[in-house]
N, C-alpha and C positions, 0 to 999 in steps of 0.2 A: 734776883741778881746777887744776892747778898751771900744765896747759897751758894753758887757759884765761887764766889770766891773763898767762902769757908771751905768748899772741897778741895781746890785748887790749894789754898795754905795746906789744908791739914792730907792731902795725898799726893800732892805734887802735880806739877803740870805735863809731865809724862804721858802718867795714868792719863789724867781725866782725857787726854785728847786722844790715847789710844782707845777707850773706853767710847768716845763722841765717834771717832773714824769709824768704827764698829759697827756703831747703830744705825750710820748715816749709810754706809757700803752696805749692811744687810738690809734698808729700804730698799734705797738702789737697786738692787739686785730681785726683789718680791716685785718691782714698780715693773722692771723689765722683762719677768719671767709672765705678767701678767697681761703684757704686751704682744709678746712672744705665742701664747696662748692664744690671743685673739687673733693673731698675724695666722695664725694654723688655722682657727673656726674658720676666716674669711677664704682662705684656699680651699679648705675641702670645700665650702658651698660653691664658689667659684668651680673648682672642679665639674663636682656635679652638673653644674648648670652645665658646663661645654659638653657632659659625656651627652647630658639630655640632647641639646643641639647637634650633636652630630651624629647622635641615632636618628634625629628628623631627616637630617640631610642625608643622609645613608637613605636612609628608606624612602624619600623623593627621589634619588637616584635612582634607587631597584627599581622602581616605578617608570620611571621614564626611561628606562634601557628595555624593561619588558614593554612597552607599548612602542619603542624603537625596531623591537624585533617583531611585531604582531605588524607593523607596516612592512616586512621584507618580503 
């Protein structure tokens, strides 16, 4: 704490808190792009998973339209 305030007399109270806003906005900013990242993994596997599924279901359909027509 001590130091703090030694920086604070001896650089003024400016500085130090444009210097504090700085560190604190470019965490910020690393916390969220880190977010952001995982938000995209979770989508593309999501994704995947639906193309999977709906090539099932495409192809139970091909299925059941050709044994629709094998009854005509």
């Amino acid at each position: 704490m001590n130091e703090w305030s030694q920086l604070i007399s001896t650089l003024g109270f400016p500085i130090i808190s444009a210097v504090a806003l700085f560190f604190g906005c470019r965490f910020l900013l690393e916390q969220q792009q880190k977010n952001v990242d995982r938000m995209f993994d979770m989508y593309d596997k999501s994704n995947s998973e639906n193309r999977e599924a709906l090539k099932a279901v495409t192809e139970a359909v091909n299925r059941l339209s050709d044994k629709l027509d094998d009854l005509r």
